[in-house]
HTML snippet that shows the backbone in 3Dmol.js (N, CA, C, O; Angstrom):
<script src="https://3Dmol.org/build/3Dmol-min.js"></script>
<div id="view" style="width:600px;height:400px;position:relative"></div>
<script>
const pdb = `
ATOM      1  N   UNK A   1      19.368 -10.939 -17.099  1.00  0.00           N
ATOM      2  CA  UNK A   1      20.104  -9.824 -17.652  1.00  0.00           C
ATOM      3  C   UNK A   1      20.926  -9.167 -16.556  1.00  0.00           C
ATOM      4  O   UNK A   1      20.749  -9.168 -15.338  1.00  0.00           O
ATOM      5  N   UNK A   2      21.976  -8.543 -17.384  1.00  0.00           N
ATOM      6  CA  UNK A   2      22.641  -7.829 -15.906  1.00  0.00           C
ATOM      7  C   UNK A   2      22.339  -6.490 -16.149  1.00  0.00           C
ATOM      8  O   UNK A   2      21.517  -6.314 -17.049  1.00  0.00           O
ATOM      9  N   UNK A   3      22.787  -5.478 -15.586  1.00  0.00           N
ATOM     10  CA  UNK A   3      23.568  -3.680 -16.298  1.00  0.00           C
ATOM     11  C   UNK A   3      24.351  -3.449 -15.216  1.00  0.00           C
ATOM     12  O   UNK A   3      24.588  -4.079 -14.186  1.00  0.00           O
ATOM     13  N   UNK A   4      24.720  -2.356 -15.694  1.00  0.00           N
ATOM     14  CA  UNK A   4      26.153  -1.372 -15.721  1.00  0.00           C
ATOM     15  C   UNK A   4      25.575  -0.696 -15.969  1.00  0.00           C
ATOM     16  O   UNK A   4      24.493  -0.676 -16.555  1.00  0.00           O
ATOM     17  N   UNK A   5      26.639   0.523 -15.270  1.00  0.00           N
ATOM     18  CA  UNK A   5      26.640   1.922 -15.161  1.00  0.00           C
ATOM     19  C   UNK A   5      27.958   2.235 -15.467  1.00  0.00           C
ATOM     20  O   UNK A   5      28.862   1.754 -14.784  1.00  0.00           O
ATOM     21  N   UNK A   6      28.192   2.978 -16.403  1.00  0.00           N
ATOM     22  CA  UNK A   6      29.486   4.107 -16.632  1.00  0.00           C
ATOM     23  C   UNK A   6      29.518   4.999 -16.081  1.00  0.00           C
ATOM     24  O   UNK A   6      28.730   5.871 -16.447  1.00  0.00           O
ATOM     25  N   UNK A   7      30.547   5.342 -14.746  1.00  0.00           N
ATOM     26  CA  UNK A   7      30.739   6.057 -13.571  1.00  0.00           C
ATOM     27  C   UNK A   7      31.216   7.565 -14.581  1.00  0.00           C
ATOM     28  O   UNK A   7      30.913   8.740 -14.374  1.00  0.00           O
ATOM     29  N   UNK A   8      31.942   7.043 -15.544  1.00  0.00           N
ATOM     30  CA  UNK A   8      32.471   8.567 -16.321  1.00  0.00           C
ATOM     31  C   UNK A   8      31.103   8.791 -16.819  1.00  0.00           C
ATOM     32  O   UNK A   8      31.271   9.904 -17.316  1.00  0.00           O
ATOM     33  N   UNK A   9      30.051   8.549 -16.998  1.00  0.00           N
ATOM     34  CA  UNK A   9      29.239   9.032 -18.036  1.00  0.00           C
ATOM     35  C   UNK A   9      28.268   9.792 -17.014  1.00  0.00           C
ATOM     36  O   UNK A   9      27.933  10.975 -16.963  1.00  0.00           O
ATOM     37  N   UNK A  10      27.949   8.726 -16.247  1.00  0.00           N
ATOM     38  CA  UNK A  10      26.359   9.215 -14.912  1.00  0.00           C
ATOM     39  C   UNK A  10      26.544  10.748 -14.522  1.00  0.00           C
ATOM     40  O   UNK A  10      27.634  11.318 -14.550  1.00  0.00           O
ATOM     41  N   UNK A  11      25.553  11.237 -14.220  1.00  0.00           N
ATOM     42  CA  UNK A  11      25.868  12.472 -13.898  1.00  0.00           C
ATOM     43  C   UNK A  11      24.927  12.579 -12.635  1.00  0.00           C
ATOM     44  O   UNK A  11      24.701  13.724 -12.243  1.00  0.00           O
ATOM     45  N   UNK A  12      24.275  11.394 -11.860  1.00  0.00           N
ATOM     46  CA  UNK A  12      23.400  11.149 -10.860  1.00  0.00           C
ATOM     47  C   UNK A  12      22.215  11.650 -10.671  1.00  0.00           C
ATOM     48  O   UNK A  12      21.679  12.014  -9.624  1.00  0.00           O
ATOM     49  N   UNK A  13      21.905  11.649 -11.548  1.00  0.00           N
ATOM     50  CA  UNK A  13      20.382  12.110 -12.156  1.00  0.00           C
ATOM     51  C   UNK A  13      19.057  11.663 -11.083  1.00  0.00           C
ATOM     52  O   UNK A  13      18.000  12.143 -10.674  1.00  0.00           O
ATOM     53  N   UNK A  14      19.839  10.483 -10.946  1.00  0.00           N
ATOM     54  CA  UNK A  14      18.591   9.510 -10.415  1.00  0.00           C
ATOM     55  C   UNK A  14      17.385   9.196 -10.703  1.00  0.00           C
ATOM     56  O   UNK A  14      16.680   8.889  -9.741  1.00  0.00           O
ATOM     57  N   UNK A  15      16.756   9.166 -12.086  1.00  0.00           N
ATOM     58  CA  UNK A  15      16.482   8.874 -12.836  1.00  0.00           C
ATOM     59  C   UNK A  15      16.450   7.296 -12.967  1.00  0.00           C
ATOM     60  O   UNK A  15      15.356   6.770 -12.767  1.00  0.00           O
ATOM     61  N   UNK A  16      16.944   6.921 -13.111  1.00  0.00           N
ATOM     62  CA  UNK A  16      17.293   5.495 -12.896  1.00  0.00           C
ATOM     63  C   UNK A  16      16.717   4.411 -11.451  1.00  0.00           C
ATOM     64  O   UNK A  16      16.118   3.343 -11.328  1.00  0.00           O
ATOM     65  N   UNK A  17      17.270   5.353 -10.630  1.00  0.00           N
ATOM     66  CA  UNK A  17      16.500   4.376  -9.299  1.00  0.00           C
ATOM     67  C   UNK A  17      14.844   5.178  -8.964  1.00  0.00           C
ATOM     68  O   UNK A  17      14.121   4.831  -8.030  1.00  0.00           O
ATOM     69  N   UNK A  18      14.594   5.986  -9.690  1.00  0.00           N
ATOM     70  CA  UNK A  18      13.115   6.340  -9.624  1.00  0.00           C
ATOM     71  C   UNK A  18      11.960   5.332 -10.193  1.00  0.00           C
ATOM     72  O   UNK A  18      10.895   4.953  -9.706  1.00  0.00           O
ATOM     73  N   UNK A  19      12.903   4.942 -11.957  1.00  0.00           N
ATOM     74  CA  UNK A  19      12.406   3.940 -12.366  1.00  0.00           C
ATOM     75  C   UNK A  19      12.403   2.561 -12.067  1.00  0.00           C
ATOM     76  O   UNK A  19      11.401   1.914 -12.372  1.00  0.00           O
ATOM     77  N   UNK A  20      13.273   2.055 -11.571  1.00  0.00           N
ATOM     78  CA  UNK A  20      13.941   0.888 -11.259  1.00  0.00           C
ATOM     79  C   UNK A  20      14.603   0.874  -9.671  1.00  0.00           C
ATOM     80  O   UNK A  20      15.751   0.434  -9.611  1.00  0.00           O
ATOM     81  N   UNK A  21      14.014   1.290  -8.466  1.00  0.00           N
ATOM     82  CA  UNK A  21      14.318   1.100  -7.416  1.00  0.00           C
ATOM     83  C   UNK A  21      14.954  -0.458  -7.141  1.00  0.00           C
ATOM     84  O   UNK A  21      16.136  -0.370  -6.808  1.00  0.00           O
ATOM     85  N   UNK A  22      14.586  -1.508  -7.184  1.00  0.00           N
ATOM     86  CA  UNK A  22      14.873  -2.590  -7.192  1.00  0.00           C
ATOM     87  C   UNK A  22      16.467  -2.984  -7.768  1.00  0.00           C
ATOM     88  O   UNK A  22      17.240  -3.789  -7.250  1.00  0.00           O
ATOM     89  N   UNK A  23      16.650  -2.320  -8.753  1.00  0.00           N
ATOM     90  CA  UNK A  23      18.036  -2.686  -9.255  1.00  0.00           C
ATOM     91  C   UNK A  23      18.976  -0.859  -9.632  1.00  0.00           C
ATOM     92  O   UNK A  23      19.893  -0.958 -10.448  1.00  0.00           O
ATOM     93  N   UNK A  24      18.831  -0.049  -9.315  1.00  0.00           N
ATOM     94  CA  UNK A  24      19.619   1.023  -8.653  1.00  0.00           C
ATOM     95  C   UNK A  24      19.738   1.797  -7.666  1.00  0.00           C
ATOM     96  O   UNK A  24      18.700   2.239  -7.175  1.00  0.00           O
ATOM     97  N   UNK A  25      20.819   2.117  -7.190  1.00  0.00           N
ATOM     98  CA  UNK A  25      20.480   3.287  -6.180  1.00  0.00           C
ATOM     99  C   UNK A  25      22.001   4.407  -6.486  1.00  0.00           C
ATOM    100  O   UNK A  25      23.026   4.348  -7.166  1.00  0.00           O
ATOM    101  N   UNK A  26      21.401   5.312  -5.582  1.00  0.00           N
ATOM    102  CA  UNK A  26      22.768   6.659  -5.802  1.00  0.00           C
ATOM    103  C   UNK A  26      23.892   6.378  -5.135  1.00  0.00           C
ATOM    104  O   UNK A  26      23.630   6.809  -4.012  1.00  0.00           O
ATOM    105  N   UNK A  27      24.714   6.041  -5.104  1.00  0.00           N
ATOM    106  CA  UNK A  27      25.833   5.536  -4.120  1.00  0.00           C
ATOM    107  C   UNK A  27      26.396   7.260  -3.189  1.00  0.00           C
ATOM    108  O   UNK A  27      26.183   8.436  -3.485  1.00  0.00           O
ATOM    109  N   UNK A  28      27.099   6.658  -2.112  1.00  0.00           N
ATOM    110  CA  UNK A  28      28.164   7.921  -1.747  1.00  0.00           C
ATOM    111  C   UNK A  28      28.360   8.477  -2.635  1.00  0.00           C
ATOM    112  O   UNK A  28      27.674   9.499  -2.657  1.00  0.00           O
ATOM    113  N   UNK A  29      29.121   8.341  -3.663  1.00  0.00           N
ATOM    114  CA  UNK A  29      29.662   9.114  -4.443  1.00  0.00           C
ATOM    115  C   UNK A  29      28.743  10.248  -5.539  1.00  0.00           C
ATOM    116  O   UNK A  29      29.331  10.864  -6.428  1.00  0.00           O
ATOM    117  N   UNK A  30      27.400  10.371  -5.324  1.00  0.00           N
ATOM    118  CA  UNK A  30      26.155  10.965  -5.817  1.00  0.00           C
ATOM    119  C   UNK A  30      25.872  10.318  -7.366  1.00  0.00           C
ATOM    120  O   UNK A  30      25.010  10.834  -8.078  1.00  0.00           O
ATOM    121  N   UNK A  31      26.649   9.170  -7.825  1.00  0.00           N
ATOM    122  CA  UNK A  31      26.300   8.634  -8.836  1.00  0.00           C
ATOM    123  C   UNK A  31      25.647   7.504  -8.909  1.00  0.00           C
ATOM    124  O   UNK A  31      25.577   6.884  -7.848  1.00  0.00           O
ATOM    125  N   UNK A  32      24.997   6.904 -10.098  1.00  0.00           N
ATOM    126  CA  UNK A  32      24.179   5.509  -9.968  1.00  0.00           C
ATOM    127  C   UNK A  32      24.901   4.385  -9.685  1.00  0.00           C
ATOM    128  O   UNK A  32      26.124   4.398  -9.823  1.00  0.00           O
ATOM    129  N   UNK A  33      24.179   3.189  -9.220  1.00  0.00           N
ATOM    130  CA  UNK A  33      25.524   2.171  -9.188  1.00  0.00           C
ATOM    131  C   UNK A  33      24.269   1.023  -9.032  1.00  0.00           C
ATOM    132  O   UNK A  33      23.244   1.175  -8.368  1.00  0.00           O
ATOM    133  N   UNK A  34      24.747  -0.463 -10.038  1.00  0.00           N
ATOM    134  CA  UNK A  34      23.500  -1.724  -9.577  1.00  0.00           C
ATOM    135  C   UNK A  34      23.806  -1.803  -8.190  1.00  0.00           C
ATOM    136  O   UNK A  34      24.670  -1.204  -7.548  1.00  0.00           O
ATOM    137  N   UNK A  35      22.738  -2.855  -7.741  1.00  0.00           N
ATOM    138  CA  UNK A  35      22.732  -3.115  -6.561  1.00  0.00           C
ATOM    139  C   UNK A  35      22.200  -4.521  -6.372  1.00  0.00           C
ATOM    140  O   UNK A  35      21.897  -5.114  -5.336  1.00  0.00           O
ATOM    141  N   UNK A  36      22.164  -4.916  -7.690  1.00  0.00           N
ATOM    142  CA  UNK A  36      21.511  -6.172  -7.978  1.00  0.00           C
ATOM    143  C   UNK A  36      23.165  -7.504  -9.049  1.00  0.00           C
ATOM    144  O   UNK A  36      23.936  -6.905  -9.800  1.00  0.00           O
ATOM    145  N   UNK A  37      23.247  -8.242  -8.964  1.00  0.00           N
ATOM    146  CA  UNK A  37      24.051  -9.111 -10.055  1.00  0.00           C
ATOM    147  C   UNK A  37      23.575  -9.224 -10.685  1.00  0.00           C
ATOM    148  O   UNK A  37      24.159  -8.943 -11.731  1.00  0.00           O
ATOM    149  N   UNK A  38      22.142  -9.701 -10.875  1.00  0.00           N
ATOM    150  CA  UNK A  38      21.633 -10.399 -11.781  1.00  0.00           C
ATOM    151  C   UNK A  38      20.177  -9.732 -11.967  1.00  0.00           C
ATOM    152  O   UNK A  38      19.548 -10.176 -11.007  1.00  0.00           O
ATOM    153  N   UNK A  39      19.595  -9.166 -12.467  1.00  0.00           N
ATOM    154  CA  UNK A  39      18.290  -8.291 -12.608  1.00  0.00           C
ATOM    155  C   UNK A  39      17.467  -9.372 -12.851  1.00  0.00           C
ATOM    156  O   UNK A  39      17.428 -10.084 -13.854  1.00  0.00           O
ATOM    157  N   UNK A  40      16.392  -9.464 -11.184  1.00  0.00           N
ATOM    158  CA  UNK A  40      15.489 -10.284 -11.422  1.00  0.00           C
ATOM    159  C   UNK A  40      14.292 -10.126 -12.633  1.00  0.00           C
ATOM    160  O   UNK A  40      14.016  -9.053 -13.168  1.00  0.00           O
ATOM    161  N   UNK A  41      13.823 -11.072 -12.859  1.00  0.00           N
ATOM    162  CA  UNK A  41      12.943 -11.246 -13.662  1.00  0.00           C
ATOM    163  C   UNK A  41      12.055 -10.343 -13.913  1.00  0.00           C
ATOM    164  O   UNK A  41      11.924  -9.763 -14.991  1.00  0.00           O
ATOM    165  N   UNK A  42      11.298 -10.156 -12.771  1.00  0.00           N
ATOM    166  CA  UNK A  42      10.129  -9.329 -12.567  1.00  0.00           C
ATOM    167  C   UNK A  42      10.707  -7.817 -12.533  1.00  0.00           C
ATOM    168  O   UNK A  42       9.782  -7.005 -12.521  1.00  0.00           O
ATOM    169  N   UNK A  43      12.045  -7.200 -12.512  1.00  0.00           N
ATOM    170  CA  UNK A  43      12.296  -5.967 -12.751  1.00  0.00           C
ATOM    171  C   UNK A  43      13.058  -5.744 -14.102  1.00  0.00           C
ATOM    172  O   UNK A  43      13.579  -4.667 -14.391  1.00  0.00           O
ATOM    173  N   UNK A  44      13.079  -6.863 -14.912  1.00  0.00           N
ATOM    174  CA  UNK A  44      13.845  -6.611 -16.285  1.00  0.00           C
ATOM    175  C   UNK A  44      12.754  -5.305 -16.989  1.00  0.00           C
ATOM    176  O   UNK A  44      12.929  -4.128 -17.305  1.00  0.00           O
ATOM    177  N   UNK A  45      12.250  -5.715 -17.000  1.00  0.00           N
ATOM    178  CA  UNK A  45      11.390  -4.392 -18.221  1.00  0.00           C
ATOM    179  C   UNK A  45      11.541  -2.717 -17.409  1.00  0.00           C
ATOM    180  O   UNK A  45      11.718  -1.705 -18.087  1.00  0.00           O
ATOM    181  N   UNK A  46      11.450  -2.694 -16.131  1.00  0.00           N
ATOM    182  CA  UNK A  46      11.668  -1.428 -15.261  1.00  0.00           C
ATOM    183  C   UNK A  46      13.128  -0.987 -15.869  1.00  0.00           C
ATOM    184  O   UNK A  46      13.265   0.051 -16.516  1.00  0.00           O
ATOM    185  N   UNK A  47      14.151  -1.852 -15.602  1.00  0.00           N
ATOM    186  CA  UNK A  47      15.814  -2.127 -16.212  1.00  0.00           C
ATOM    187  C   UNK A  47      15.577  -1.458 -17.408  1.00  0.00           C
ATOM    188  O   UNK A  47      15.913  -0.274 -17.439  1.00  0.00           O
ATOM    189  N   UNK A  48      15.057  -1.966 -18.432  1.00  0.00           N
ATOM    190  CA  UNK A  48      15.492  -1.394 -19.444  1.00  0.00           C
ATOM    191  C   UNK A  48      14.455  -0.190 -19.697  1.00  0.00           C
ATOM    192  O   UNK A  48      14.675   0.543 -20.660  1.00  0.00           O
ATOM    193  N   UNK A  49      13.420   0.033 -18.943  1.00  0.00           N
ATOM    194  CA  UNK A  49      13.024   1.642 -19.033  1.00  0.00           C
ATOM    195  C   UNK A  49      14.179   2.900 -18.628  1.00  0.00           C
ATOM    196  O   UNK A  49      14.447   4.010 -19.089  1.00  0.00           O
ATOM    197  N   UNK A  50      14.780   1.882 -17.281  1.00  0.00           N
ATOM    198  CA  UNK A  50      15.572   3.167 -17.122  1.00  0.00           C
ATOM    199  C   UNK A  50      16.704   3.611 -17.886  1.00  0.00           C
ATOM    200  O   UNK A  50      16.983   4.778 -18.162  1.00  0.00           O
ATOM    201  N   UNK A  51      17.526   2.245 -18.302  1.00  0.00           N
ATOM    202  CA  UNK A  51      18.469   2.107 -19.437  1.00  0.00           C
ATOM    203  C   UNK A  51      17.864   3.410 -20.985  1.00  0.00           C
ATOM    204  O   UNK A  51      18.436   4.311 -21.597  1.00  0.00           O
ATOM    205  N   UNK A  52      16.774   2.933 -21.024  1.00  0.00           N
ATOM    206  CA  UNK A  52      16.116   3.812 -22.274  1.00  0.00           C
ATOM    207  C   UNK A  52      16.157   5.915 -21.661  1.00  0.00           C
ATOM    208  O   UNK A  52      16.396   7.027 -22.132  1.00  0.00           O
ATOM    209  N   UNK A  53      15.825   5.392 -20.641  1.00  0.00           N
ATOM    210  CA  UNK A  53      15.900   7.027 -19.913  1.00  0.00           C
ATOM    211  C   UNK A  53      16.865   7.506 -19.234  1.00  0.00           C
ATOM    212  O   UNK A  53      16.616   8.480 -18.523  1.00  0.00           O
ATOM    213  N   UNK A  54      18.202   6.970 -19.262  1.00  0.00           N
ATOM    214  CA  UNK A  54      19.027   7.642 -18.927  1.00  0.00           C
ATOM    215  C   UNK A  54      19.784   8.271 -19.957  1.00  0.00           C
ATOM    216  O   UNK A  54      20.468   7.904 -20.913  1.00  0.00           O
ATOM    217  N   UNK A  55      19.238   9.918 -19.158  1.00  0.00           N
ATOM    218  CA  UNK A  55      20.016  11.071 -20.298  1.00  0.00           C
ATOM    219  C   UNK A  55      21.070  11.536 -20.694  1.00  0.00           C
ATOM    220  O   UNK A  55      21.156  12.629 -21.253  1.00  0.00           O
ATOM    221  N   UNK A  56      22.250  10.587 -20.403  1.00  0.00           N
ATOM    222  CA  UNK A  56      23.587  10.494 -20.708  1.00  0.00           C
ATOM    223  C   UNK A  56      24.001   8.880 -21.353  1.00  0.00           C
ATOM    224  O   UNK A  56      25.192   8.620 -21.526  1.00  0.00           O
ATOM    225  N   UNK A  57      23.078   7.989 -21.638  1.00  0.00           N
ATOM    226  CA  UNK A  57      23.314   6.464 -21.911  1.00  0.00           C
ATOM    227  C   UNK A  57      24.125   6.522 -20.764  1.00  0.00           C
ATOM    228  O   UNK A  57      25.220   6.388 -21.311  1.00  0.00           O
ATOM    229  N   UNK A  58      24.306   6.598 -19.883  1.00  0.00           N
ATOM    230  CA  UNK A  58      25.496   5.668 -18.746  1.00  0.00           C
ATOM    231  C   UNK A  58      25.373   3.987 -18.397  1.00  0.00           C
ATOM    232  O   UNK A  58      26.184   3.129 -18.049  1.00  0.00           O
ATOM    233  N   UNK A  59      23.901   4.004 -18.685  1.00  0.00           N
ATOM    234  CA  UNK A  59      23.985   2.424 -17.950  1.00  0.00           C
ATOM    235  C   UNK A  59      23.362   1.193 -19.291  1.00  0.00           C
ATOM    236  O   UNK A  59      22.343   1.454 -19.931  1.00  0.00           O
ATOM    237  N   UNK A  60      24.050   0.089 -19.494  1.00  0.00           N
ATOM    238  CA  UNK A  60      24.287  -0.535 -20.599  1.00  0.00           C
ATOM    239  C   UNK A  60      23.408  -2.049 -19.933  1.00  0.00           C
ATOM    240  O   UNK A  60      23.192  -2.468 -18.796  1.00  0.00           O
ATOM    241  N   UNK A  61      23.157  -2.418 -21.000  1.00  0.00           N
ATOM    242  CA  UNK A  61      22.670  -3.937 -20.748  1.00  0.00           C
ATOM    243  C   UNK A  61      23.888  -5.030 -21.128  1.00  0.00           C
ATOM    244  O   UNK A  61      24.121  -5.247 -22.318  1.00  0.00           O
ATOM    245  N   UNK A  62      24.626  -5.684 -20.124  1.00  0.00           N
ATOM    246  CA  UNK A  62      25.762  -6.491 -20.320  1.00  0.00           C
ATOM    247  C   UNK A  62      24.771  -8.342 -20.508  1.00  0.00           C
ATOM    248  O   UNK A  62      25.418  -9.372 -20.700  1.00  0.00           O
TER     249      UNK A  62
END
`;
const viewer = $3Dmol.createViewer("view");
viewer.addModel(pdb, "pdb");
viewer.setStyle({}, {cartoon: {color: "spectrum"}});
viewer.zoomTo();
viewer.render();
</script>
């Protein structure tokens, strides 16, 4: 699986790399961003916890 993040949507919650360290982090810019291409195996289900908990939907399962 991959994801995305919608830079207009994130509001850098961080939220996301709390759940899913492995495949986000906060970039410079204080918003989320992958850090991964391809979301290994063993962090897909973390992926889509955070996907489920981010409180703006910003980040999508492509």
């Amino acid at each position: 699986m991959k994801a995305k993040v919608n830079k207009d949507s994130c509001i850098g919650c961080g939220a996301c790399q709390a759940i899913a360290p492995n495949v986000f982090e906060i970039g410079d810019d204080g918003l989320s961003k992958v850090i991964v291409d391809e979301v290994p195996e063993t962090d897909e289900e973390d992926c889509k916890d955070a996907i489920e908990s981010c409180p703006t939907g910003a980040i999508v399962e492509e």
